[in-house]
C-alpha positions, 0 to 999 in steps of 0.5 A, a space after each residue: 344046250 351044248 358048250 359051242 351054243 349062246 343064249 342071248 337076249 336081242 332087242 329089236 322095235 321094242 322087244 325082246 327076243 331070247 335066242 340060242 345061236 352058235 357062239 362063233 355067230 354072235 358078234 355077227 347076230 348083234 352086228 344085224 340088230 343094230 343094222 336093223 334098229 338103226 334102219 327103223 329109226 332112220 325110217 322113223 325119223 325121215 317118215 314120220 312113222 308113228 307105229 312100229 310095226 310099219 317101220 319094221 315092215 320098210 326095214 325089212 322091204 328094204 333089206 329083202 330087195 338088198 339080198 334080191 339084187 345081190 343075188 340077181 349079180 351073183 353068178 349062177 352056181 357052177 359057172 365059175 368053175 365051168 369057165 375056169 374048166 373052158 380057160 384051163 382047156 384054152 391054157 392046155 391046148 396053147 401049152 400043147 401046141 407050144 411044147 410040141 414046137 419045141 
């Protein structure tokens, strides 16, 4: 294991999980455990969800349809920069014509 790798034990629906991970990445990994452990326990307790498993499974339904939507709203690569290419375009031309007014 390198200087920059963690091992760390995370718990999540009752288990334990060793991981190794990048240090600058921990805070961040145990920020998404708690996410995740209080998801299933606001699933357990609005649902009435006796077994574990079903609780993880809603959690992570829930979670993969929160990244499906973000992604649909993110824009496709490359199309910022090709409008940011057609604006500098429409920036010369204007800037273009300007100077040779002057």
């Amino acid at each position: 294991m390198s200087e920059d790798q963690l091992r760390i034990k995370v718990n999540i629906g009752g288990r334990a999980y060793p991981l190794t991970i990048p240090r600058a990445e921990e805070e961040q990994v145990r920020k998404a455990v708690a996410l995740i452990q209080s998801t299933v326990s606001r699933f357990e307790e609005r649902y009435a969800v006796g077994d574990k498993q079903d609780a993880l499974a809603m959690c992570a339904l829930q979670m993969a349809n929160q990244v499906a939507s973000l992604q649909q709203t993110a824009s496709p690569e490359g199309e910022e920069d090709e409008r940011l290419k057609q604006i500098q375009g429409q920036l010369d031309a204007v800037l273009g014509t300007k100077r040779s007014a002057l």
